[in-house]
N, C-alpha and C positions, 0 to 999 in steps of 0.2 A: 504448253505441253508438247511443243515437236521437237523431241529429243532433247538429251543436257538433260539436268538434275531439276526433279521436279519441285515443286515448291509447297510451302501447305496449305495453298489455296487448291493446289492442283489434287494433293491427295484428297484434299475432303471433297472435292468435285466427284472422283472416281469412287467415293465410298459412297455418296448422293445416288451416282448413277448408277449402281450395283444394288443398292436396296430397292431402288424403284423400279428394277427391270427383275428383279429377283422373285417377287410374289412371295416370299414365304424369308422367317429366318435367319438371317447368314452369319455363323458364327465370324469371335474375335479375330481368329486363324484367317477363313477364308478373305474376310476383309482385308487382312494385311497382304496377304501371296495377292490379290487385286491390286491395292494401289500404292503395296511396293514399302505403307510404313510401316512401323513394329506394333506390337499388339497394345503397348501403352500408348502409343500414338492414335493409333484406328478407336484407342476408345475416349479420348478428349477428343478426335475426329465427331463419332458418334453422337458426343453427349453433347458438341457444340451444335450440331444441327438439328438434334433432337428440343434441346433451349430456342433453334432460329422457329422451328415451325409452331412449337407452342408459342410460340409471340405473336406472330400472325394467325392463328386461332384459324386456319383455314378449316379443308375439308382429309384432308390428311396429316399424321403425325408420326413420328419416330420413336419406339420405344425400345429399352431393354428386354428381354425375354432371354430367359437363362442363362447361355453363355455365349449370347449376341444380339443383334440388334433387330429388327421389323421395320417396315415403313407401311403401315396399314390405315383403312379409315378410321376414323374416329368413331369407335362405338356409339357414340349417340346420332353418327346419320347412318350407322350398316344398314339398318334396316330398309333405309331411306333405297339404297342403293343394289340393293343384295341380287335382284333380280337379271340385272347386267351385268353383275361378278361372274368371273370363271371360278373354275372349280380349283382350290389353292392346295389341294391336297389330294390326292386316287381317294378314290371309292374304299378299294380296302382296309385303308391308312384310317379313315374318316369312321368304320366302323369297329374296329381294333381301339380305336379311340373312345368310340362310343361306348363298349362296354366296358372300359377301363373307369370313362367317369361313374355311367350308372351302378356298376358293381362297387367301387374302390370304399374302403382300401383292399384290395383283391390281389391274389396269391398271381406269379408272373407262370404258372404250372397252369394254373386255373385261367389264367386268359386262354393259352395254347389248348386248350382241353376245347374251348366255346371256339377260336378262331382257327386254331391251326398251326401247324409247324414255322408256319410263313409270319405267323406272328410276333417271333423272336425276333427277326429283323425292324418289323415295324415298333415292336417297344423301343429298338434301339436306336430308331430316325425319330420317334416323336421324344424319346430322354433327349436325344442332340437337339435339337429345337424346342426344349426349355418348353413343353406342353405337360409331359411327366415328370415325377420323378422315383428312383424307387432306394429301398432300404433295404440290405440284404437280412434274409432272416433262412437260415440253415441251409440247406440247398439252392434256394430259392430267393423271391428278390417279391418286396411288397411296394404297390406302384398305386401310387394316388395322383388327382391333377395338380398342376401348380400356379401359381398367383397368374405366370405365363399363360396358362387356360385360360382365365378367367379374364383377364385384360384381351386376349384373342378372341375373343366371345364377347366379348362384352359384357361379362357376369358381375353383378352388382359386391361379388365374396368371393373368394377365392377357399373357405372353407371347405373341408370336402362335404358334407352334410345339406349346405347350400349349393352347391353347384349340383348335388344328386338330385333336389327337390326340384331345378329348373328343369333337369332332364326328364326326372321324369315325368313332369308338367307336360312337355312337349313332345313327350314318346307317343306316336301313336298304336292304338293294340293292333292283332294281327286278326287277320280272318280267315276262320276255321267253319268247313261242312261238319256237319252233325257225327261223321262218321270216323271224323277227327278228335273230337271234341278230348276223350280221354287221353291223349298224346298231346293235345296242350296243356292238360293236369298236369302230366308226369312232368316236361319241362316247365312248369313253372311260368308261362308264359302269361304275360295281360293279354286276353283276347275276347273276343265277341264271335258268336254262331253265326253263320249267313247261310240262306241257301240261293246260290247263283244260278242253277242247273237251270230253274224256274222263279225267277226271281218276281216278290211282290212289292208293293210301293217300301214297305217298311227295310228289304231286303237292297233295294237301291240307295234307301238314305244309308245303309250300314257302310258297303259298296262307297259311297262317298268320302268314307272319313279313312278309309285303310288305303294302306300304303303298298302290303304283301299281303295277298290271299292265298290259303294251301288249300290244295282240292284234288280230287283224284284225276287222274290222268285221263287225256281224251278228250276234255273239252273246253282246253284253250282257245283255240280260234275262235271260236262262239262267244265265249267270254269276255274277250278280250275286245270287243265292239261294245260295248258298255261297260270293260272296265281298265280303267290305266294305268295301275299299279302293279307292280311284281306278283306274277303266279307263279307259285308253287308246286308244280303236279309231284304229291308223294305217294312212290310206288312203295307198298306195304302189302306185299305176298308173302316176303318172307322176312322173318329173323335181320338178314344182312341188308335188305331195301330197308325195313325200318327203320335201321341203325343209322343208315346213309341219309336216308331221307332227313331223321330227327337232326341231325349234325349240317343239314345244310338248311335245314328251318332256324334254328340258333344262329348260323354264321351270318346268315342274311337278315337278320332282327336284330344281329349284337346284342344278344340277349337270351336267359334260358338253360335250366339245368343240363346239361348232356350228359354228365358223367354216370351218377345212379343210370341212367335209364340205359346208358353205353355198357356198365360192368353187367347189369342184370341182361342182356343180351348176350355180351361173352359168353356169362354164366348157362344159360340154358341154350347155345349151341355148341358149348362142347357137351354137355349132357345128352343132347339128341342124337349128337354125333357120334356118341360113343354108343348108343342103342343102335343106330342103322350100321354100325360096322357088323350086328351080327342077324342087319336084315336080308332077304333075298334079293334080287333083281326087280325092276319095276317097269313098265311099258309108258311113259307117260303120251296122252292122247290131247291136252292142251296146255297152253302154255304156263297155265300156273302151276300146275303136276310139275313139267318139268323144273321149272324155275325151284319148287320146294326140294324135288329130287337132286338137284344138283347144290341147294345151298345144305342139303344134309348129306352130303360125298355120297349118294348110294348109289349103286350099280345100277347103271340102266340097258337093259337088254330088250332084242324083240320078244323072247318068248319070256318075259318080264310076265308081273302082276297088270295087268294095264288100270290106268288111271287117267280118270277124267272130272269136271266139274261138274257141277248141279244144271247150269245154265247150258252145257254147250249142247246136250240133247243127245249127243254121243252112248251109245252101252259100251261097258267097262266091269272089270272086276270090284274095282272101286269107285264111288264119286265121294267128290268131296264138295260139302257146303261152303255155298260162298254168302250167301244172305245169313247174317247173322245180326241181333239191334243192333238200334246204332248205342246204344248206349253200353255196351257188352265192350270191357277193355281189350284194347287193339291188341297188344300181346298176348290176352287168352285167347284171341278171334285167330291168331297164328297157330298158337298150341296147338288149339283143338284139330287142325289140317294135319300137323303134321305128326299128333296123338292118333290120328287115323290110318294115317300111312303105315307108321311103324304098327301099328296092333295088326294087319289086317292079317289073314288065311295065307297061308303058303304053300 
């Protein structure tokens, strides 16, 4: 191979050495611009090495996957090995993916709605890598996994129906305080109640089986010495933290309605917000007042209405209740704050 016209021992060398340093994938194309032959060649290249290593029945093989080839373990020792694998794909890719299988056949609108704008990219590196595929249907594009998933996984079907039942065999729920509890209703979510704050035996074995726990802000670092899983601090003062919050509880689950519970939040802040354009001024005296006063655009002035909460011990024109059950749904536990503001004396 030092210089002069290579040979076809030399390209299938370089197609060898290109999948095994590659980790993931590498389309017909890319193969050829590597080792210089044409896309009919790179794939009698492929499929001859992919024939050498099933003959030797090692611990590695070659396969096809969409519109290229892999060099990956042989699913029946992954597991054997998994533990020493790097990671063959980001974190985001891996979850963009994840809700693709559990949801599918699911709308490519409806991914971006649960993951994000940044979504549309990654549909379109896991379709090039022969993991998706999708069908166009009116605007939009329907995206289920392919045989390529399944052989990458090592899934016994490549059905979508089978492959959704693995998943969600192996999905773990999330963990939700009490105070939560109705905001994993509304998304839909598989979950289980903990309480961390003051945890009991029964509350450690929950703590052991979850992955992500959402909890109210504050008491992380505490937490986080008896627990190793992803926390969640969801700030729900207002309307627009809910919103925020619920939308990055789904992204991080790859899983979970967002959208009802997204429009019905629209919905009732432009409706507030059209009530405080024709409220006074307000003085807010702790930080949730102001946080509600600024997510409802109202004027904040010093010789405002002053507002304070229940707990800060403060006098005020107004206080607003912050103890309310836990079982009381989250968005009426908003209402009712910011049902007080707007009614109050002026």
């Amino acid at each position: 191979m030092d210089g002069g016209i290579l040979s076809f021992e030399d390209h299938k060398a370089v197609v060898e050495a290109a999948l095994f340093v590659a980790g993931r994938v590498l389309t017909l194309q890319e193969l050829s611009e590597l080792s210089g032959a044409n896309s009919d060649e790179v794939r009698i290249l492929a499929d001859e090495l992919a024939g050498e290593y099933s003959q030797r029945y090692g611990g590695v093989e070659i396969v096809e996957l969409g519109n290229g080839y892999v060099m990956q373990v042989r699913p029946k020792l992954a597991k054997l090995v998994v533990s020493v694998a790097p990671r063959e794909m980001e974190a985001p890719l891996i979850r963009t993916l994840a809700v693709i299988a559990y949801k599918q056949p699911i709308k490519q609108s409806d991914v971006a709605k649960i993951r994000g704008n940044k979504s549309y990219s990654h549909i379109k590196e896991l379709e090039r890598i022969g993991l998706i595929s999708s069908i166009r249907q009116g605007h939009t594009k329907i995206l289920t996994t392919t045989k390529g998933f399944a052989d990458y996984f090592g899934l016994p079907s490549e059905k979508p129906d089978s492959v959704k039942k693995v998943v969600i065999s192996e999905k773990k729920p999330l963990g939700f305080t009490p105070l939560y509890e109705s905001l994993a209703l509304r998304l839909g979510l598989d979950f289980i109640l903990v309480n961390p704050y003051s945890p009991q035996e029964a509350d450690f074995e929950k703590l052991e089986r979850l992955d992500i726990l959402v909890m109210v802000p504050g008491y992380k670092e505490t937490i986080s010495k008896y627990f190793s899983g992803r926390i969640i601090e969801a700030r729900t003062r207002t309307l627009s933290q809910l919103k925020e919050s619920a939308e990055r509880i789904c992204q991080a689950s790859g899983s979970g309605r967002i959208e009802p519970l997204a429009n019905e939040i629209d919905a009732l802040l432009f409706q507030y917000r059209e009530r405080a354009k024709n409220a006074g001024s307000i003085k807010p005296l702790t930080p949730m007042a102001e946080e509600i006063a600024r997510d409802l655009l109202m004027s904040i002035h010093e010789n405002g209405i002053s507002v304070a909460t229940d707990y800060s011990g403060l006098e005020a024109d107004l206080i607003l209740l912050t103890h309310q059950a836990y079982d009381m749904d989250i968005i009426e536990r908003i209402k009712l704050r910011y049902d007080r503001i707007l009614s109050a004396e002026r």
